[in-house]
N, C-alpha and C positions, 0 to 999 in steps of 0.2 A: 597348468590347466586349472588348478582347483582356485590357484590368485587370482586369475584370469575372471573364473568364474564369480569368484566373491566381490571382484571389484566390479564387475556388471552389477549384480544385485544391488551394492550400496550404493550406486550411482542411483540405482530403481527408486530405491526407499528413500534415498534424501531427497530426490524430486517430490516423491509422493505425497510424504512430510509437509514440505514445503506448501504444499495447494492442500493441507487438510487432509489429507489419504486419497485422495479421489484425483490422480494425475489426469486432467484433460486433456495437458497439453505433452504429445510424448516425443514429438522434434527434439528437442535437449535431450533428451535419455537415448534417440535410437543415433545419435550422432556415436555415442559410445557404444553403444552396442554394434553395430556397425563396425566401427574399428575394431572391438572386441573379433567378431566373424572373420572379419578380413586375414587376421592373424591367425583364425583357427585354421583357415584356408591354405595361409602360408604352409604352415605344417604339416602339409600332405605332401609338399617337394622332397620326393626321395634322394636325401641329401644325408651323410651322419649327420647326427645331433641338430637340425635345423631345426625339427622340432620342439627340441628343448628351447632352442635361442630366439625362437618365434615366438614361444609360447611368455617366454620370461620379456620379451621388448611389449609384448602384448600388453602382459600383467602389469609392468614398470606405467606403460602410458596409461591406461588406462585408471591409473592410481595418482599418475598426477594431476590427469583431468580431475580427479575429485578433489585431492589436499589444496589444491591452485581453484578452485571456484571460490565464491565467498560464504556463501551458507555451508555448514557444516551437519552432519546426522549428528540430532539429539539423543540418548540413550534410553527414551522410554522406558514405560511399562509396556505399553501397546510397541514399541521399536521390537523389544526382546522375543515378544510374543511372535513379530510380524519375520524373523531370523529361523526361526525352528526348522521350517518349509526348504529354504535356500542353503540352509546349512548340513541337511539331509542332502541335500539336491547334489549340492556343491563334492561331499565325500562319494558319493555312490563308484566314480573312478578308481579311490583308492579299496576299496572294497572287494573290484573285482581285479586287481592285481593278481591275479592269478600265473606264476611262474611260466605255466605250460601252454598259457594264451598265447595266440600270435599278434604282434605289434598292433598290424591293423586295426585290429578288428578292436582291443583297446583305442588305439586313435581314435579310433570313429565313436565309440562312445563317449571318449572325452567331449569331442567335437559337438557331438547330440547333445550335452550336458550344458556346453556356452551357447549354441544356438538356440536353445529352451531354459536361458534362463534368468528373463525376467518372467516365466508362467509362476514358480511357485510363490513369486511376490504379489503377482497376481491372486493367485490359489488365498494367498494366508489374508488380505483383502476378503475373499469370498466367506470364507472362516469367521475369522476374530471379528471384522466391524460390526457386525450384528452384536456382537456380545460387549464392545467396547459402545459404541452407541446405546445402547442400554442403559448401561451402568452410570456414561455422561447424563443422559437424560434424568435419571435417577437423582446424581449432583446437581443438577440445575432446579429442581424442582424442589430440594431442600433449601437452593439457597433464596428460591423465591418464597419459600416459604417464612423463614426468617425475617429477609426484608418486608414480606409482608406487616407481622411479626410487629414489628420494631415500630408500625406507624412513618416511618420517613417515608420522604415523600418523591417519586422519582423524573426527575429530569432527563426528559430523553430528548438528544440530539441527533437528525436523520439529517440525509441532503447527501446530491451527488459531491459535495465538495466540503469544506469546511470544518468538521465537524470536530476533529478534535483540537484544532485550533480555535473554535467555540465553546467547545467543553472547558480546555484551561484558561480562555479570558474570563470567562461565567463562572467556574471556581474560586479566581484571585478575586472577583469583584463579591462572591461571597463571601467569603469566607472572612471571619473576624466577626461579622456580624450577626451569622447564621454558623450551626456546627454544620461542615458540611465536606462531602467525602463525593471523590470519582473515580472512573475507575482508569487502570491503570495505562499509560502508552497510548495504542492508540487499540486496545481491545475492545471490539464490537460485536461479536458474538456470543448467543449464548452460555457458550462454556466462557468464556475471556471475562464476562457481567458478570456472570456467578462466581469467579475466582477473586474478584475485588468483592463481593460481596462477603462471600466466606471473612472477609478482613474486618470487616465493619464490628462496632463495638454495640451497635443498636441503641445508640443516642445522638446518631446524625439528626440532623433536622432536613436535609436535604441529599441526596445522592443523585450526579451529575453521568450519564451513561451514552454512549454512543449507541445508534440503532444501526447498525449496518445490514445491506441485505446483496446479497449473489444469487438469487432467484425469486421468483415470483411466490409469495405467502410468508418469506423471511420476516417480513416488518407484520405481519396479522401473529406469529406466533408468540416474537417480541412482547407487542402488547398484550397477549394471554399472557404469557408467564409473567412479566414485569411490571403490570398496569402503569404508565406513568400518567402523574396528575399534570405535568406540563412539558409542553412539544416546542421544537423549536425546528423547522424546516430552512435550510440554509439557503437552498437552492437545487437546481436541477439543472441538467444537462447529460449530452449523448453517451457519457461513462457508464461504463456496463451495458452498452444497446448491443453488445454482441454478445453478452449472454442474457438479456431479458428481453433480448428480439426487437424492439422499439424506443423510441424515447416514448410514447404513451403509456407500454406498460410499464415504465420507470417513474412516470407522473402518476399512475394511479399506487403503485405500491408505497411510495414516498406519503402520498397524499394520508394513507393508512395510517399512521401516526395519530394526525389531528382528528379522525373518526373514532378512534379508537382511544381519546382521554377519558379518566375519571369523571364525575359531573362533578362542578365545580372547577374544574381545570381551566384553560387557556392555551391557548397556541399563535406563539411569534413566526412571522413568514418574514424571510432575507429580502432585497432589493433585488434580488436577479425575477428576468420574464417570468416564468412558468409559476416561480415562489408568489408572486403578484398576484396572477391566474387564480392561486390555490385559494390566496386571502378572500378575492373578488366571490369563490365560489363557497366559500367554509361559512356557515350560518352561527356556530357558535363564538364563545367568547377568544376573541381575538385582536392581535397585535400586528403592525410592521412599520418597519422603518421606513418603507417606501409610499406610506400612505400616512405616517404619524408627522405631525408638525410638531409636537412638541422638543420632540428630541432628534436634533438634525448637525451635522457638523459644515463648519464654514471657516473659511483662510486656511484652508490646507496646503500646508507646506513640505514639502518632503524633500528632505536631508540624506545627506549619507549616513545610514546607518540609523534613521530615526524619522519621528513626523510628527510637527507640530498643529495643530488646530483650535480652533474655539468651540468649544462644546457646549451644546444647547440643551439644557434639560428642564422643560418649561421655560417658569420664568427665570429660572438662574442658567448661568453660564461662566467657563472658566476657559480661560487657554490653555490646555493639558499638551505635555509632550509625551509618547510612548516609542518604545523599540519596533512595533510591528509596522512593516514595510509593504506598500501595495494598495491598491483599490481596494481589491478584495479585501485584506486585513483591517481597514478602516470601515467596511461596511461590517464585518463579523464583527468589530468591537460595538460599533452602534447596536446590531442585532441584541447581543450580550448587555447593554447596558441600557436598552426599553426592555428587556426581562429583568433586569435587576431590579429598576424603581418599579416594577407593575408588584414584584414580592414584595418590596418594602426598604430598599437601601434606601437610605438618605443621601440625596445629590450629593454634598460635600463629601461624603466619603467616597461617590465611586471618584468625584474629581480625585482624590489621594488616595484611589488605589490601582487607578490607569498607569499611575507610573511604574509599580509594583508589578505590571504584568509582565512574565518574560516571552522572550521568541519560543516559539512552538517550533523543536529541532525538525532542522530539515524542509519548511514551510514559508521558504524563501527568507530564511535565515542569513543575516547578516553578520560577519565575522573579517577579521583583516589580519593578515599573515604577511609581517613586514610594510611594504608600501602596495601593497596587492588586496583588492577588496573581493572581497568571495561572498557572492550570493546561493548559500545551497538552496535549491527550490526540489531538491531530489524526492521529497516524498511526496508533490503535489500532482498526481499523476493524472491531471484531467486536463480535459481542453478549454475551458473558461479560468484554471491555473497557470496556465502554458502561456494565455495570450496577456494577463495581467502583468505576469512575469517578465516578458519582453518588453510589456510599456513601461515598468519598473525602472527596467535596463536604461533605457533612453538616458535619465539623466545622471546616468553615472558618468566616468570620465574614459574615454578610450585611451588603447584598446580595448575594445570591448570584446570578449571569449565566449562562446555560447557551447557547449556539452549538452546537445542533443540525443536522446534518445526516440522520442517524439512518445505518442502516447496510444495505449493499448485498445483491447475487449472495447472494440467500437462495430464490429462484423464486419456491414461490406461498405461501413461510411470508414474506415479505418485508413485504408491507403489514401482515399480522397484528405481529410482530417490533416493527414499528415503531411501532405502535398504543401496545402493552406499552412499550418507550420513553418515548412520551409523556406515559404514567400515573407512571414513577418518577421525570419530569423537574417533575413536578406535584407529586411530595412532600418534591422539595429546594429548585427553585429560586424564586426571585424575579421573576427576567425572564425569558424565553424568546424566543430571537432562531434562527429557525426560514428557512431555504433549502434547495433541492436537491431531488431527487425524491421523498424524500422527508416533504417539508414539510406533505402533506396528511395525513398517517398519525398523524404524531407531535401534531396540532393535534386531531385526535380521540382521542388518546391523555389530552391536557392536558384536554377535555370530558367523556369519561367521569370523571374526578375531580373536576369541578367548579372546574378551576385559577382561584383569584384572584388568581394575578400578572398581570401583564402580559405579552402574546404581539405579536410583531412579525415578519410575514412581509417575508424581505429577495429580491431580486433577484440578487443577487449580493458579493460582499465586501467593495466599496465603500460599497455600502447599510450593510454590517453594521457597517463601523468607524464609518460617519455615527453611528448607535444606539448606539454603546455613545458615542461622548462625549457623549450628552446623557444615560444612565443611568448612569453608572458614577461614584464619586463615591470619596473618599478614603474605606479600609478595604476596599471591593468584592472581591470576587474574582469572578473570568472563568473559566469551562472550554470552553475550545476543542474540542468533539468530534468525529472524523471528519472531516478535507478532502479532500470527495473530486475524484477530478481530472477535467479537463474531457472523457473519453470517459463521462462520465455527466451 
């Protein structure tokens, strides 16, 4: 019972973890807990020892649901803190082992004990975050202090999409010429800005930052604490309309960025709708490539595994070849490289240092495994990512493989979204290897077209690798789209 009970709890907490402490979504967790119950249930069959042998297949599954997910419990300070509650909770059985007790009535307490026990993971939430939110806040404010500090000057990168894949083109093309530091992976929060900050030696000339936002005032806080002196809006689109309710309140939180520069500042707007919109309505100084003639690309060629173009910047231009793959990736490079010459790179050098740029992991990444070309596009979890990606596909060589997940936090455009998915995955690919919540959507998607490939619904990612080595065959190519993580 007490394994039983502990392996509930940790299943609690790694979820919890995983979404920042604040599990929204508790589908994943009560599938185990659930099973958890059902075995406590078992255990009331007046049977010898069933008990014990329910209780132990309980504890066993439940255990391996967690070793067999792919996120793991990290071992905090706030984890340890958040164990005390559950760990109490979890012995209170063995406590009242009481020789002269009757069986039942032990049972039933055990029983009470796994049925209540994701509360005190709950409980230690109600507790500790007050006091851990705190003391973060406290770290953040030191290290905007600092950065203030220091004079460097900050680059913030906002937009439904793009953005860390802008940050490290915008990086490469600075760097060498400016000292100039970002931050790490793809951290966009608060705390995630302040922990590469803490790094900083306070003779950057430039520091490169992701603004990300999961509610409404994320991006106004941002520029309190961070002030950046230049904004770079990638784009917009319905990602996150399911937790910020609209695409309008995603256009005005996003648009916060650019109201919220230093003076003297500037802000570049991406080539997508809304990013245009924002340029058209923004009075200060500003940039985009969708309205700049100066710097424009032409004979765009797109290879396996590369893309060549002639790049225009002003009066000069060069034929540059780079690794990044897609529409989208050739417009985030344009974006990144009218901020580069607006600070002051010398054309010729961003010409030599586009080649320098590498693939942004996961961001429809190009790689080849024998004669099998793999496109991961797994980290790009939007819906103007999803549709790029599929035109990408086109000129690859068939088979062509699609690893569908489809795409998330859209609210009630979300099933629709995904339908629309299924239909474009039906005019590229070959096979269709379909898991995750969205597996029902995208399968109606592939029937209104009449798909005659082949559809194979997976369980999980082990299913999916068994499927692809009986489909996958020398010349294939694979695109990995969306993995999403285990709080969904």
């Amino acid at each position: 019972m007490v394994c039983l009970n502990a392996g509930v709890s940790l299943r609690y907490l790694t979820l919890a973890q995983n979404d920042n402490y604040k599990l929204r979504r508790n589908k994943p967790f009560f599938k185990t807990y659930l099973l958890a119950v059902f075995f406590v249930a078992l255990s009331f069959v007046p049977v010898p020892f069933f008990a014990l042998i329910s209780c132990g297949v309980g504890a066993i599954t439940v255990f391996v649901a967690y070793f067999t997910s792919r996120t793991k419990l990290k071992l905090t300070k706030r984890v340890r803190y958040y164990f005390i509650l559950p760990v109490i909770h979890a012995v209170i059985p063995i406590l009242t082992c009481i020789p002269d007790q009757k069986e039942y009535v032990l049972l039933t307490l055990w029983a009470t004990t796994i049925v209540l026990s994701f509360l005190p993971v709950k409980l230690s939430e109600i507790i500790f975050n007050r006091h851990f939110d705190k003391k973060n806040e406290k770290y953040i404010l030191t290290a905007a202090e600092k950065l203030r500090a220091s004079g460097t000057k900050v680059v913030a990168v906002t937009g439904s999409f793009g953005k860390t894949s802008c940050k490290n083109i915008l990086f490469t093309l600075l760097d060498g010429v400016f000292n100039v530091a970002m931050t790490e992976e793809n951290h966009n929060t608060p705390m995630g800005i302040a922990l590469s900050i803490d790094k900083l030696t306070g003779k950057e000339e430039f520091f490169i930052c992701e603004f990300g936002a999961r509610r409404k005032g994320d991006i106004k806080y941002l520029c309190t604490v961070f002030p950046p002196d230049i904004g770079l809006i990638t784009g917009i689109c319905e990602q996150h309309s399911g937790v910020f309710g609209s695409l309008n309140v995603i256009y005005n939180e996003k648009f916060l960025l650019a109201k919220h520069l230093k003076t003297g500042g500037f802000c570049a707007f991406g080539n997508n709708l809304y990013a245009k919109k924002m340029y058209r309505e923004y009075a200060g100084n500003k940039i985009s490539i969708g309205a700049c003639e100066d710097i424009y690309a032409e004979n765009i060629c797109r290879l396996i595994g590369k893309t060549t173009f002639n790049l225009h910047i002003r009066e000069k231009s060069k034929n540059v070849v780079t690794c990044l793959c897609g529409k989208q990736a050739i417009e985030n490079l344009l974006l990144c490289v009218a901020v580069a010459d607006k600070i002051g790179v010398p054309p010729e050098v961003i010409f030599d240092r586009i080649e320098a740029i590498k693939q942004t992991p996961h961001r429809l990444e190009y790689s080849r495994v024998g004669d099998v070309h793999i496109l991961d596009d797994s980290y790009n979890s939007n819906t103007v990512g999803v549709r790029y990606a599929l035109e990408y596909l086109r000129g690859y060589p068939s088979p062509r493989i699609v690893v569908a997940q489809g795409v998330v936090e859209l609210g009630i455009k979300q099933r629709e979204e995904n339908i629309h998915i299924g239909e474009e995955i039906a005019s590229v690919a070959d096979h269709a290897i379909l898991l995750g919540v969205n597996k029902n959507a995208i399968k109606t998607g592939l029937k209104r077209k009449k798909y005659r490939g082949t559809v194979t619904v997976c369980h999980g990612l082990k299913s999916v690798r068994k499927k692809l080595t009986r489909v996958v065959r020398p010349g294939a190519t694979v695109l990995f789209q969306n993995d999403l993580p285990d709080i969904y």
